[in-house]
SERO-907784 format. One record per residue (C-alpha): residue number from 1; residue in one letter; chain; y, z, x. Coordinates in nm, 4 decimals. Example, Ala and Ser with C-alpha at 12.3 -4.5 7.8 and 13.67 -1.06 7.14 Angstrom:
   num   residuo   cadena         py         pz         px
     1         a        A    -0.4500     0.7800     1.2300
     2         s        A    -0.1060     0.7140     1.3670
//
This chain:
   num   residuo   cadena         py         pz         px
     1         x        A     1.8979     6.2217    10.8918
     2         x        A     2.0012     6.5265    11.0624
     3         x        A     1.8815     6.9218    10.9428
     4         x        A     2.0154     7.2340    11.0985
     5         x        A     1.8156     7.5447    11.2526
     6         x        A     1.9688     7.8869    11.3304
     7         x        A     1.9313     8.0598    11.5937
     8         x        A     2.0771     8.4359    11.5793
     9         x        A     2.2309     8.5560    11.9422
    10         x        A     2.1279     8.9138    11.9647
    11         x        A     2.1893     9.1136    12.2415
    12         x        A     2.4460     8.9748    12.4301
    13         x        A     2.6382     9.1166    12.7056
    14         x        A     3.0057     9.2721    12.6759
    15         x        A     3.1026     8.9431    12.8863
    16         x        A     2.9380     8.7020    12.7171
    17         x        A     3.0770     8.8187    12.3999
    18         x        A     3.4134     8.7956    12.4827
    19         x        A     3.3672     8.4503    12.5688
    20         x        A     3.2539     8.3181    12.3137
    21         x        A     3.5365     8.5004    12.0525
    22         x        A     3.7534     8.3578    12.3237
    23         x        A     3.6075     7.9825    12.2687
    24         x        A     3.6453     8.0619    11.8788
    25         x        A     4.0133     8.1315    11.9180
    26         x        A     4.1060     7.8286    12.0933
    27         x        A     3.9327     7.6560    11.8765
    28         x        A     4.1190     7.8024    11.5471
    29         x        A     4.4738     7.7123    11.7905
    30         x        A     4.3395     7.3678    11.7172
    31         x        A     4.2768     7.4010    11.4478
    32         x        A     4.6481     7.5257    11.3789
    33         x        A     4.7935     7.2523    11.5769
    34         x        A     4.6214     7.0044    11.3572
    35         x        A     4.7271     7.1573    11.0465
    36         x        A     5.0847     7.1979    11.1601
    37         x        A     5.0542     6.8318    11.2830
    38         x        A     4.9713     6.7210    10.9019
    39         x        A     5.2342     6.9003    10.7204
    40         x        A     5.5579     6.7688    10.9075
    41         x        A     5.4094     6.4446    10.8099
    42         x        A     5.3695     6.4975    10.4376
    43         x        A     5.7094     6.7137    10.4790
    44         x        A     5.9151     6.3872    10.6228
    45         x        A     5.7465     6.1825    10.3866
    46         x        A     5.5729     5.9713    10.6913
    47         x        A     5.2605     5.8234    10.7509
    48         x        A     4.9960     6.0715    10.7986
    49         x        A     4.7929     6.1223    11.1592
    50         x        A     4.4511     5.9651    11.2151
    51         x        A     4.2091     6.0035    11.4292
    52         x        A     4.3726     5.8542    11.7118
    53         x        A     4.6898     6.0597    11.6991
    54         x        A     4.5715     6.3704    11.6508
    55         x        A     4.3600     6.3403    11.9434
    56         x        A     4.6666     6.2481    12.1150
    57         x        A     4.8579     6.5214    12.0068
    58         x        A     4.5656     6.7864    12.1339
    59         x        A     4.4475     6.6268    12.4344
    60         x        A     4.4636     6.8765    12.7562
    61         x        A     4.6363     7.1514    12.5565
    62         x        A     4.3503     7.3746    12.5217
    63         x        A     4.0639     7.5865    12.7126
    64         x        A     3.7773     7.3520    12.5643
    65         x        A     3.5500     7.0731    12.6639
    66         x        A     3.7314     6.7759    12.5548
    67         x        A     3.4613     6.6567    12.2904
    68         x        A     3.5324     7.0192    12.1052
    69         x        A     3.8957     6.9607    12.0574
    70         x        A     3.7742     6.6096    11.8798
    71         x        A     3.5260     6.7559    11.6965
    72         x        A     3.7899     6.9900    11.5405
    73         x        A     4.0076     6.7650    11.5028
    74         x        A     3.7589     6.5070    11.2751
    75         x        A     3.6582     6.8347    11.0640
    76         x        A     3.9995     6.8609    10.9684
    77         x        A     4.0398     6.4980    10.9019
    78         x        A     3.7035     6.5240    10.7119
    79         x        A     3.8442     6.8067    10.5162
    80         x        A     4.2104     6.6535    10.3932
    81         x        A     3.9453     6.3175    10.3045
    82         x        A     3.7480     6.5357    10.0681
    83         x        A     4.0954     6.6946     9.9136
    84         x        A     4.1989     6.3684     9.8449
    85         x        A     3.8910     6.2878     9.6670
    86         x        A     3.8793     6.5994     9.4650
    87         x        A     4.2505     6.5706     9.3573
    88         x        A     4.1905     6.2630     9.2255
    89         x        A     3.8229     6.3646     9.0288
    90         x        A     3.8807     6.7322     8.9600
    91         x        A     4.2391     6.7696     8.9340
    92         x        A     4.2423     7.1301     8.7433
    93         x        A     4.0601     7.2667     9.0162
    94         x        A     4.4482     7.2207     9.2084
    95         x        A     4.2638     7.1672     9.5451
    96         x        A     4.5696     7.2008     9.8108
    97         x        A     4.5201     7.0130    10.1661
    98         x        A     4.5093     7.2775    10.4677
    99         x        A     4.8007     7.4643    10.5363
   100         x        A     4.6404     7.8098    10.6396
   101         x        A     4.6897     7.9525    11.0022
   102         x        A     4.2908     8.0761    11.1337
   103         x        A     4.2684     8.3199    11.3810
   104         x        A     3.8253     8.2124    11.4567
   105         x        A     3.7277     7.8605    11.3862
   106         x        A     3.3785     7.7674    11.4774
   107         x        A     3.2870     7.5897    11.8390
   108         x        A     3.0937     7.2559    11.8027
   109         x        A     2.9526     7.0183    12.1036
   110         x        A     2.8319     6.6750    12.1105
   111         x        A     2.4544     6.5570    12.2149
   112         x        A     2.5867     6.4094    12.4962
   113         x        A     2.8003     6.7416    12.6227
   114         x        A     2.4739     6.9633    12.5767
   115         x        A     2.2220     7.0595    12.8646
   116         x        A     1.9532     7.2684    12.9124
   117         x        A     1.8233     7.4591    13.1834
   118         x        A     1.4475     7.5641    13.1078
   119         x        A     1.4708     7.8092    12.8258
   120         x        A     1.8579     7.8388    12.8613
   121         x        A     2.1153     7.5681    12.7129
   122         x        A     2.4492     7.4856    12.8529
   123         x        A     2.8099     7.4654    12.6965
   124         x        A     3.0827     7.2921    12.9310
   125         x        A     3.4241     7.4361    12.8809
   126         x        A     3.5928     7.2019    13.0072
   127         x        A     3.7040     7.1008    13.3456
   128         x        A     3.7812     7.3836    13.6037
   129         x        A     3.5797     7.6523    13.3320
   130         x        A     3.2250     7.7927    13.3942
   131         x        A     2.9854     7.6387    13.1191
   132         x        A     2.8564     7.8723    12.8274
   133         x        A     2.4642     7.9759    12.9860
   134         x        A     2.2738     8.1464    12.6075
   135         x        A     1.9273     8.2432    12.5978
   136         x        A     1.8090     7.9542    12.3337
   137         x        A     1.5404     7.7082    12.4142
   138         x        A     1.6382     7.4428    12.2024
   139         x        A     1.3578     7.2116    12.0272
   140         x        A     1.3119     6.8213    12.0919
   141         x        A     1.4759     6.5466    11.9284
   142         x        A     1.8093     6.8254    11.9167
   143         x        A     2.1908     6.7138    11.8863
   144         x        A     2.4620     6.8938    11.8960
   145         x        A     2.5309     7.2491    11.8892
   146         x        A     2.7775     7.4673    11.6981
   147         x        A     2.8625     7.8347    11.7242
   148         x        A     2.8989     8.0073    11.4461
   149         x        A     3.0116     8.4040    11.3576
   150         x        A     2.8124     8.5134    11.0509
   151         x        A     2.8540     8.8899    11.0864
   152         x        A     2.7067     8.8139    11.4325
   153         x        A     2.7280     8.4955    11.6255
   154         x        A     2.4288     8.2199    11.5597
   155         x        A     2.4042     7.8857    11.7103
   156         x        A     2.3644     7.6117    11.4547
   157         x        A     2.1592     7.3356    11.6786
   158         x        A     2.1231     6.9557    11.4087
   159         x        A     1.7833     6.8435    11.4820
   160         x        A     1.6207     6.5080    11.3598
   161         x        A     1.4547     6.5147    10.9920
   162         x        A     1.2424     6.2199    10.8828
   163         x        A     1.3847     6.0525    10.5477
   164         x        A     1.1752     5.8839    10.2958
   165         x        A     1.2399     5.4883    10.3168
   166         x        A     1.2055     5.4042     9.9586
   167         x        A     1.2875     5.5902     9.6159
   168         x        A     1.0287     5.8086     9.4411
   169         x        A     1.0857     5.5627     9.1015
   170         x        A     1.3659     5.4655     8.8993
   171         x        A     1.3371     5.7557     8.6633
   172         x        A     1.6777     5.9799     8.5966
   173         x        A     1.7005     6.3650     8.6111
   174         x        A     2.0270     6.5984     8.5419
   175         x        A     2.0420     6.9982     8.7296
   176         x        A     2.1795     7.2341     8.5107
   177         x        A     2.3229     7.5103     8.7785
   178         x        A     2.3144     7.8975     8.6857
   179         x        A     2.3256     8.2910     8.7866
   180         x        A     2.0422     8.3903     8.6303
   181         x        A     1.8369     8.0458     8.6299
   182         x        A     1.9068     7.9040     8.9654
   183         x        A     1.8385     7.5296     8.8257
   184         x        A     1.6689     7.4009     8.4877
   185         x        A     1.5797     7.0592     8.5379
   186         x        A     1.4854     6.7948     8.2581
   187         x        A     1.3533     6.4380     8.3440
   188         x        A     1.3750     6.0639     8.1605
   189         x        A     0.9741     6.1492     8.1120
   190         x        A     1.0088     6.4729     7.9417
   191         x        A     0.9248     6.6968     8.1858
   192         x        A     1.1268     7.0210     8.2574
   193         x        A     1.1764     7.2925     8.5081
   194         x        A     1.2714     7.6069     8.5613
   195         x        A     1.3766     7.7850     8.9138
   196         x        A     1.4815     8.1215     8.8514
   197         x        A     1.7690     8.2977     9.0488
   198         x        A     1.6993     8.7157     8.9290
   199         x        A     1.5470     8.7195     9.2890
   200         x        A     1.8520     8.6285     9.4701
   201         x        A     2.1009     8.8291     9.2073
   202         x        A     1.9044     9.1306     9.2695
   203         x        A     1.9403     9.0957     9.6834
   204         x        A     2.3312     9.0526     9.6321
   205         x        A     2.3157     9.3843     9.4476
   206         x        A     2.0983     9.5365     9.6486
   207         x        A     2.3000     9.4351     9.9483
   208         x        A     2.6446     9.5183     9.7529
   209         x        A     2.4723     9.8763     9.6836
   210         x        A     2.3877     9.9289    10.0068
   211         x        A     2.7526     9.8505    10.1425
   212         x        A     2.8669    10.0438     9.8935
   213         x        A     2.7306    10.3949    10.0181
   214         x        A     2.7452    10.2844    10.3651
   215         x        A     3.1410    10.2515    10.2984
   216         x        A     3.1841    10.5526    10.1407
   217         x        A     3.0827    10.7498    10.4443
   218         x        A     3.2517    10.5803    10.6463
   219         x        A     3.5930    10.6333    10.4508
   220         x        A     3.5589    10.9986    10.6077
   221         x        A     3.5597    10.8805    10.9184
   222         x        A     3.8264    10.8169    11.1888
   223         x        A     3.8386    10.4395    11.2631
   224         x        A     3.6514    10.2872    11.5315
   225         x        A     3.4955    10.6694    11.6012
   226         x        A     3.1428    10.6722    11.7027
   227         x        A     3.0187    10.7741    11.3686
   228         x        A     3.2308    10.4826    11.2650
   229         x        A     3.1173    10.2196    11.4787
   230         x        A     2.7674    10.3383    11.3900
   231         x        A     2.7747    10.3241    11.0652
   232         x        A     2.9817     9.9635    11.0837
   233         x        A     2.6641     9.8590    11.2867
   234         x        A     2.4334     9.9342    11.0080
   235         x        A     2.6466     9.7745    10.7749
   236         x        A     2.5789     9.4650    10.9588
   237         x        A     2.2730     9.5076    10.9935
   238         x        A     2.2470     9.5000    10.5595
   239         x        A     2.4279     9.2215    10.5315
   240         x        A     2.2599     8.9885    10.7873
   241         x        A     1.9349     9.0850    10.6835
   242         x        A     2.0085     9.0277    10.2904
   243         x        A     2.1727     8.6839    10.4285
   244         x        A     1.8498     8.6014    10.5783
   245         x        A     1.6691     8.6744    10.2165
   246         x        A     1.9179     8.5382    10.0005
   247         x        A     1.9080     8.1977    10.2390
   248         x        A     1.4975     8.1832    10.2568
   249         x        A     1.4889     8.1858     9.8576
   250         x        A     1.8249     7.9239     9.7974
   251         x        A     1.6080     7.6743    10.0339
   252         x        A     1.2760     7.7535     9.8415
   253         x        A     1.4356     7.7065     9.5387
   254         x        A     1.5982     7.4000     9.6224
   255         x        A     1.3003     7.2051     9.7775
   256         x        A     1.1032     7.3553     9.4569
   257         x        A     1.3476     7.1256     9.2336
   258         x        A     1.3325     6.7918     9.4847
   259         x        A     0.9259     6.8348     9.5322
   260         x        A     0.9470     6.8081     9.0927
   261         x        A     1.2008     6.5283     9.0987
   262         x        A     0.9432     6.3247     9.3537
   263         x        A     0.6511     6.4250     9.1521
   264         x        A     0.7954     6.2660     8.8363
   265         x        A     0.9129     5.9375     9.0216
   266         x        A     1.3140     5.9904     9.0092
   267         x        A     1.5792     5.8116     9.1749
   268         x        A     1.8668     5.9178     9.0523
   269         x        A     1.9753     6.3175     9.0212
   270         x        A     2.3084     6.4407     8.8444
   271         x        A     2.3825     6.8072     8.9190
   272         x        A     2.6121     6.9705     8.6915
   273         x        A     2.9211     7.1228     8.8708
   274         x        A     3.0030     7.4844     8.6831
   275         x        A     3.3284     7.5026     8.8323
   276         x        A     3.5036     7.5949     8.5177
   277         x        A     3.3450     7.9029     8.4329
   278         x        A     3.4231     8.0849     8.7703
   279         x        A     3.8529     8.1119     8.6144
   280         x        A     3.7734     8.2890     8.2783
   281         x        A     3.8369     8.6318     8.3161
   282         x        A     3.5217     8.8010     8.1083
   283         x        A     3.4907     9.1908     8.2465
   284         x        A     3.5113     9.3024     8.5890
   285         x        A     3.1385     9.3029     8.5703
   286         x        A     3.0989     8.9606     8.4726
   287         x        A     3.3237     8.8565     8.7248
   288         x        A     3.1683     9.0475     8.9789
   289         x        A     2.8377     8.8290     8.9396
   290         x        A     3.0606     8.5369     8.9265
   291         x        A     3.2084     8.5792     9.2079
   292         x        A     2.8697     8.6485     9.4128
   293         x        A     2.7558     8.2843     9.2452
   294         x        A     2.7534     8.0545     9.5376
   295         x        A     2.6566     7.7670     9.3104
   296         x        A     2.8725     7.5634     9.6227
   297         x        A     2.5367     7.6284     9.8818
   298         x        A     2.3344     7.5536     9.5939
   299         x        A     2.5056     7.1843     9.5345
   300         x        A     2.4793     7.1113     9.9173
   301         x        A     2.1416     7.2152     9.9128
   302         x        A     1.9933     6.9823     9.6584
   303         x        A     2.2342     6.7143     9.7811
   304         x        A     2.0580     6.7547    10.1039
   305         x        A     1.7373     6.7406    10.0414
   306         x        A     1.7637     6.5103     9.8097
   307         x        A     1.9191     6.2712    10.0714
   308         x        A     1.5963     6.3589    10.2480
   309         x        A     1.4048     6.2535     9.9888
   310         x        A     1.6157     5.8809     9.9075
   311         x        A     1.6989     5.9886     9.6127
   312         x        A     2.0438     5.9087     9.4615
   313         x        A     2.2141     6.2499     9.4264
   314         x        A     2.5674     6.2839     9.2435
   315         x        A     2.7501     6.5376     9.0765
   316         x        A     3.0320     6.5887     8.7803
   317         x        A     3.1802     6.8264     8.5204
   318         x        A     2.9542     6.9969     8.3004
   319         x        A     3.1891     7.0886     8.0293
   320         x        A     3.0488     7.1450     7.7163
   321         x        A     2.7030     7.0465     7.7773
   322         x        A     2.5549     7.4282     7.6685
   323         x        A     2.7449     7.4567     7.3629
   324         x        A     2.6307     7.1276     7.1926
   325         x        A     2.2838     7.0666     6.9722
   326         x        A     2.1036     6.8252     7.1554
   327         x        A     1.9314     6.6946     6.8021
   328         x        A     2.2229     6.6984     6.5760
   329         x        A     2.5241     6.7704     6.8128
   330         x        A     2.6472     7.1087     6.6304
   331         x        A     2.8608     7.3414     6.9041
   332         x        A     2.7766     7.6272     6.8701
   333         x        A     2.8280     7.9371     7.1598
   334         x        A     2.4910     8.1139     7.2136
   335         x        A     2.4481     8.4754     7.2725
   336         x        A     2.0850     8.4971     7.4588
   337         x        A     1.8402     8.2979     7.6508
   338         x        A     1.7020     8.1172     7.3191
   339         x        A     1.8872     7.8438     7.1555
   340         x        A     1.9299     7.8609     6.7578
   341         x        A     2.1156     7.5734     6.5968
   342         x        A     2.2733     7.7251     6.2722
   343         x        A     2.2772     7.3866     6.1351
   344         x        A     1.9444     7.2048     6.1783
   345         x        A     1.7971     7.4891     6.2901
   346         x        A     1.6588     7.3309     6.6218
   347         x        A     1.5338     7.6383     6.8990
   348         x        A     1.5088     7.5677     7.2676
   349         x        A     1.5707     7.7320     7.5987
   350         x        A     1.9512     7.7527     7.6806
   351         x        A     1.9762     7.6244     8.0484
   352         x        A     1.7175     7.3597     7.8925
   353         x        A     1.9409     7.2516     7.6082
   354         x        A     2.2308     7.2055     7.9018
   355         x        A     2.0496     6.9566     8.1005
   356         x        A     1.9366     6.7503     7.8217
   357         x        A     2.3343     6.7015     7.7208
   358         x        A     2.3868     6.5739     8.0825
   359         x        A     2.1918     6.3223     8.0503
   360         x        A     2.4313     6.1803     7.7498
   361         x        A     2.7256     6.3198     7.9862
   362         x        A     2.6252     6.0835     8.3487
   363         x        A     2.3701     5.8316     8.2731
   364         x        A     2.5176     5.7454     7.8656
   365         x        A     2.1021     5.8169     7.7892
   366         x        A     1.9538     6.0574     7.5309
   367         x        A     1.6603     6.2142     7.5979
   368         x        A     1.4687     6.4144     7.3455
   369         x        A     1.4067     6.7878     7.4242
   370         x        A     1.0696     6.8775     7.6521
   371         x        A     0.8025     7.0351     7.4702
   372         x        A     0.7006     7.2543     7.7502
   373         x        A     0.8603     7.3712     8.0763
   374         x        A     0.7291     7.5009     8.4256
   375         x        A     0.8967     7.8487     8.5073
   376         x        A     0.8909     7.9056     8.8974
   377         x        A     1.0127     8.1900     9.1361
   378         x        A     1.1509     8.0728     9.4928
   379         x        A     0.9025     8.3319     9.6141
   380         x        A     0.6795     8.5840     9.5822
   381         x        A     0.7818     8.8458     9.4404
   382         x        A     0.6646     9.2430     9.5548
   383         x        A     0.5740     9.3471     9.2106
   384         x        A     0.5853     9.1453     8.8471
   385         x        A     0.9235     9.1732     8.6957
   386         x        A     0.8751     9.3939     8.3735
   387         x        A     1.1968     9.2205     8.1690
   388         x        A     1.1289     9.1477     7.8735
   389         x        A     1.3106     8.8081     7.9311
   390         x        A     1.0556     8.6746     8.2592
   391         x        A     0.7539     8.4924     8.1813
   392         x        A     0.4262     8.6691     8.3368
   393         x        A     0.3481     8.5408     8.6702
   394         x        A    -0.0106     8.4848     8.5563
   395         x        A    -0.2123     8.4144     8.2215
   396         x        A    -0.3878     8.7240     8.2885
   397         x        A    -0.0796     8.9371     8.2025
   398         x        A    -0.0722     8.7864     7.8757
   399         x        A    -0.4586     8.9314     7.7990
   400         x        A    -0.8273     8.8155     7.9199
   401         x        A    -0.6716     8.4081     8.0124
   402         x        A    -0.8164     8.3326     8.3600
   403         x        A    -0.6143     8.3716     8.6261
   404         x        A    -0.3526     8.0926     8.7782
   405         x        A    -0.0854     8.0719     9.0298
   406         x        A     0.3105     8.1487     9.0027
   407         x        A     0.3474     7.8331     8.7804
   408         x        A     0.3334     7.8982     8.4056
   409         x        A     0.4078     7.6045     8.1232
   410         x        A     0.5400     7.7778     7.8340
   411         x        A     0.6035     7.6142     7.4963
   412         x        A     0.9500     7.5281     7.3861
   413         x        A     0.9895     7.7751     7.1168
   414         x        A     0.7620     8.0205     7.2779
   415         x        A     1.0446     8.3692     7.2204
   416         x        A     1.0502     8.6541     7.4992
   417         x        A     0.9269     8.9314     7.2674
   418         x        A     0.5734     8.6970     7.2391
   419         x        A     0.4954     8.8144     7.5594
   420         x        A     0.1278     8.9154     7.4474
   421         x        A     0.0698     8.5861     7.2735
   422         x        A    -0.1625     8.3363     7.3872
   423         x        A     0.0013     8.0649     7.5656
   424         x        A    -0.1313     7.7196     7.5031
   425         x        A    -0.1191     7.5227     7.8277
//
């Protein structure tokens, strides 16, 4: 079991720069080659390249250590493997097997091709090229390396994780995936959770605000002037630092949902993919937030950790799970955070009522609605939100209830507006 850790590369000189967008490029050539390689196959209607041909076709042709051209190359083959299988689960999402020419394409090296050299670690480029030399002391028990451009260049070094040997139980739990509710979570033992997202929307509109004004003065500027440059400097500075944010909460989040899943002994973990609702056009607003939904990191994520964790994680179309009465099976489209049936008049959260209907959807199990929930943040927040629609942080907002930590159980039917109410715990 293998977990990344990031290290940024700041302050590098004009040389060392180049070099490494150089290594990118040949990379992406390989990239290119690969692809190319693949289509007159499927063109001529002949048996497509492996491993051991592609390998064949690349080897000596490019300015990289030999073990990055192969790591390329199985990344691609990894990639037309997964197209496959999604053609053949999800076939509206019309997945299409790699035909794009890349000008970057990230830099990857092997354990074994990896060296260090006190607090300095060593890239080989190949034979006849001087070696990478970058300022990172990399920790024990590391593998191998990757560079990576994320409006800056990182190195992406796969260290050793431990992974749990046995299951937490045999108990089932479904992940309903959202904007505004990062994940609601509902258990075969009638527990339920809520991670919230409104922490990570507001950095992506903070950050999009940000670029926004930072764009419009540079629109009176000449390209690549100094004012320019400057202000395309502070631009990247916004975006990497809201990157760091939004990243920080998604893995708080995340290991927030597997810690619950351990505590309540489950084994097996369905996670609802929302793929569907990203193609209906609803506003330019709406599709705005859609489009900053990377519900894709948040999948990966739980799948993960999860992994981590040994327990069974799989995932599948959601369709029609939040639109369907989980007591009498009425469909019905809801308008707000509460869920009204018009017919039996059952009320429940709406991310809530979602997960329950998986359940039905992946394990052919019905599971009767929670009577409480647990609403958590990622993190801590600078002030309490003052929305109407957030549950206080603590009992003491709600009037002279002791004090307690982030972690509030609300009742089922408890309504937004109740906000002063007692809460029974």
């Amino acid at each position: 079991m293998n977990t990344v850790k990031i290290y940024q590369l700041n302050h590098l000189s004009s040389t060392q720069y180049q070099r490494l967008r150089t290594a990118q490029q040949e990379a992406a050539l390989v990239w290119n080659a690969c692809v190319a390689f693949h289509l007159q196959a499927r063109m001529q209607h002949l048996r497509w390249p492996g491993r051991t041909a592609l390998q064949k076709a690349t080897k000596g042709r490019f300015a990289l250590h030999s073990q990055s051209v192969q790591m390329v190359t199985h990344a691609f083959l990894a990639n037309v493997e997964t197209t496959q299988q999604l053609r053949k689960m999800h076939p509206e999402m019309q997945m299409r097997y790699p035909y794009k020419e890349k000008r970057f394409y990230p830099v990857s090296w092997p354990a074994q091709a990896v060296s260090t050299q006190g607090k300095r670690v060593v890239l080989p480029m190949g034979r006849g090229r001087d070696s990478l030399v970058l300022p990172v002391e990399l920790p024990e028990h590391s593998r191998s390396v990757k560079l990576v451009w994320n409006q800056g260049y990182e190195l992406h070094v796969s260290i050793e994780a431990s992974q749990a040997e046995h299951a937490p139980g045999e108990g089932h739990a479904t992940v309903d995936l959202g904007e505004i509710h990062l994940a609601s979570v509902t258990t075969t033992t009638n527990e339920a959770l809520i991670v919230t997202g409104r922490g990570i929307r507001s950095l992506k509109r903070q950050r999009s605000k940000a670029l926004r004004t930072i764009g419009k003065k540079q629109a009176r500027c000449l390209k690549h002037s100094r004012r320019w440059n400057k202000l395309q400097r502070a631009k990247t500075k916004q975006a990497r630092r809201a990157e760091r944010r939004i990243r920080d909460q998604r893995h708080q989040a995340t290991r927030k949902v597997i810690t619950f899943c351990v505590e309540q002994q489950v084994g097996t973990l369905f996670i609802g993919n929302p793929h569907g609702v990203r193609k209906r056009h609803a506003g330019r607003h709406h599709n705005q937030r859609m489009s900053l939904w990377e519900y894709g990191r948040d999948i990966d994520y739980l799948n993960h950790k999860a992994t981590q964790a040994h327990i069974e994680c799989f995932t599948g179309s959601e369709r029609g799970t939040s639109s369907q009465c989980p007591e009498c099976g009425h469909k019905h489209k809801p308008r707000n955070r509460q869920w009204t049936c018009k017919a039996c008049g059952f009320s429940g959260h709406r991310d809530l009522v979602g997960s329950i209907n998986m359940h039905t959807l992946a394990f052919g199990e019905r599971v009767s609605f929670p009577r409480s929930y647990t609403y958590l943040r990622p993190a801590k927040s600078r002030k309490s939100s003052s929305r109407a629609d957030t549950p206080p942080r603590c009992l003491s907002q709600l009037g002279s209830q002791p004090h307690v930590a982030d972690v509030v159980s609300l009742e089922a039917g408890y309504r937004p507006n109740d906000a002063k109410k007692p809460v029974s715990l």
